[in-house]
N, C-alpha and C positions, 0 to 999 in steps of 0.2 A: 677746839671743839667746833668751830666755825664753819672746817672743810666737810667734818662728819656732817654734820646739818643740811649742810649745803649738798654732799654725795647722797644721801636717806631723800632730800628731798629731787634732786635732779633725776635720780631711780625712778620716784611714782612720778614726776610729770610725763621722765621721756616712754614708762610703760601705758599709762593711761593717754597717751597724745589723742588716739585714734577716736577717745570717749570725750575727752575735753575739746578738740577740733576734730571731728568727725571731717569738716567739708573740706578745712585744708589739708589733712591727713590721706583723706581718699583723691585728692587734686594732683597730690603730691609722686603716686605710685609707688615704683621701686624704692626712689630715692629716701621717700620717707621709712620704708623699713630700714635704710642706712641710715638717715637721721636715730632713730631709735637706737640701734644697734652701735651706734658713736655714742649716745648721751649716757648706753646703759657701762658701755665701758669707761668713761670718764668717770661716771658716778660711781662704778668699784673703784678706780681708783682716789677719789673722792674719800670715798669713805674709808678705804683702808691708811691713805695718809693723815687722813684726821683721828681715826682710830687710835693709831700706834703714836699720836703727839700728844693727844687730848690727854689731861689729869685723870687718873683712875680714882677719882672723889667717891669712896665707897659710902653703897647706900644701905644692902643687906648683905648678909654671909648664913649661907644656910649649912647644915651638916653634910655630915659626908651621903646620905643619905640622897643626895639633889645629885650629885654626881651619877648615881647609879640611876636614878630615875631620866638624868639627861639620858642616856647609854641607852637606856630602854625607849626613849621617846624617838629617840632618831632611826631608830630601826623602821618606824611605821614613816616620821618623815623624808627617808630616803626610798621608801617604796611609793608613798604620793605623790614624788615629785617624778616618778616615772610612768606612773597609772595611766595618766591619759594619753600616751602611746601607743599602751601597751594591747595585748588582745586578752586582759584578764577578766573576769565577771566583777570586779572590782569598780572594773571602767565605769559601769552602768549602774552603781548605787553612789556615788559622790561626783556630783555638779563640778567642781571645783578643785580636781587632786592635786593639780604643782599649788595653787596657791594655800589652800588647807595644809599641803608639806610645809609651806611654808612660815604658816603661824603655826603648826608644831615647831617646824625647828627654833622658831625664834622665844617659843617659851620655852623648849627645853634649854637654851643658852642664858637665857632668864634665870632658871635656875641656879646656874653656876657661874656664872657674871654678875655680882652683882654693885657691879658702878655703873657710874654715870653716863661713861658714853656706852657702856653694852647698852645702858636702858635707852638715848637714844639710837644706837646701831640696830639692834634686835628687836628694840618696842617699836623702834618707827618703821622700818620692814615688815612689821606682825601689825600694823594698824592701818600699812598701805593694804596689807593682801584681804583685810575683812574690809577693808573702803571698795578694794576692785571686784569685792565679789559682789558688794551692793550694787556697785556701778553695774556690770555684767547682767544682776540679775533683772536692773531695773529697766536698762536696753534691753534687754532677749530673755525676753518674760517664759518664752514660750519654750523650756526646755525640751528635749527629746533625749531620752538615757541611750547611752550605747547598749545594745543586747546581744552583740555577738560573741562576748566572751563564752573564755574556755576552761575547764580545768588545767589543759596544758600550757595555756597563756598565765592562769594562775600561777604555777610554778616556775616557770619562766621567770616572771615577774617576781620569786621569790629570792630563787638565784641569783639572777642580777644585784637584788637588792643585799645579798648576805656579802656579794663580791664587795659592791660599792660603798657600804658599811666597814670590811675592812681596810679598805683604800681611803677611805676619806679620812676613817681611826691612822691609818699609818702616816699620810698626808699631814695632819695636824702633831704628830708627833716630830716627825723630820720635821716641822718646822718651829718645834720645841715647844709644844704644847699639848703633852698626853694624856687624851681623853679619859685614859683606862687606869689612872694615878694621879689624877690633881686638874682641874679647871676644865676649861674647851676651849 
């Protein structure tokens, strides 16, 4: 459980560095987006080594009813997490779309994980992304919504999201874990 801990927690330091050390982070240039970009990959791997060692110490078990509402949550969190790329009218009503995708996805895996280390893997990801929106919002008070969305960025963004939805559904099954028949 150690390494999970340790990967959940090295994720929010090396994402937030820029908010926790604004002066050395900005000193830093380049290199410091490759600091970041080294801490973020050690810390998947991190957490996926401690993942898959850690005790599955079960905490709840919900009906099968949690599985189909994951299926349905993730639909909207793989569209969040591509929103603020995109050129949808989406863009411009949520401050915050990968990380909002991202405490969706992590309470939709809530749902159907219900030990110990999902709830640190998923609860600690899901409690970084509503700490980084504080942080964000408490830095850069002064929003500005995107307005240039499109209806045909809409759609776009719809596509994408129905492709990526089945890829990630197939992704998790090739590696024995089918979203569409049992867990996540």
């Amino acid at each position: 459980m150690g390494w999970l801990i340790l990967g959940v927690l090295l994720w929010g330091v090396s994402h937030e560095f820029k908010r926790l050390a604004p002066g050395l982070r900005a000193s830093m240039g380049n290199a410091g987006k490759g600091l970041v970009a080294v801490g973020s990959l050690v810390a998947i791997w991190l957490m996926v080594k401690g993942y898959k060692a850690a005790d599955p110490t079960p905490l709840w078990q919900l009906g099968d009813w949690a599985r189909y509402l994951n299926n349905l949550l993730m639909v909207p969190a793989v569209a969040l997490m591509g929103v603020g790329r995109s050129k949808s009218r989406l863009r411009g009503m949520i401050r915050h779309p990968m990380l909002t995708g991202v405490l969706v996805w992590a309470v939709a895996h809530l749902l159907v994980n219900g030990d110990l280390p999902s709830l640190v893997l998923f609860g600690g990801l899901g409690v970084w992304a509503v700490l980084s929106m504080l942080m964000i919002n408490r830095a850069e008070p002064d929003y500005v919504p995107y307005t240039e969305g499109s209806v045909k960025g809409d759609v776009r963004l719809a596509v994408i999201t129905v492709a990526l939805f089945v890829l990630i559904g197939g992704v998790h099954a090739w590696l024995g874990v089918n979203p569409f028949s049992g867990g996540a």
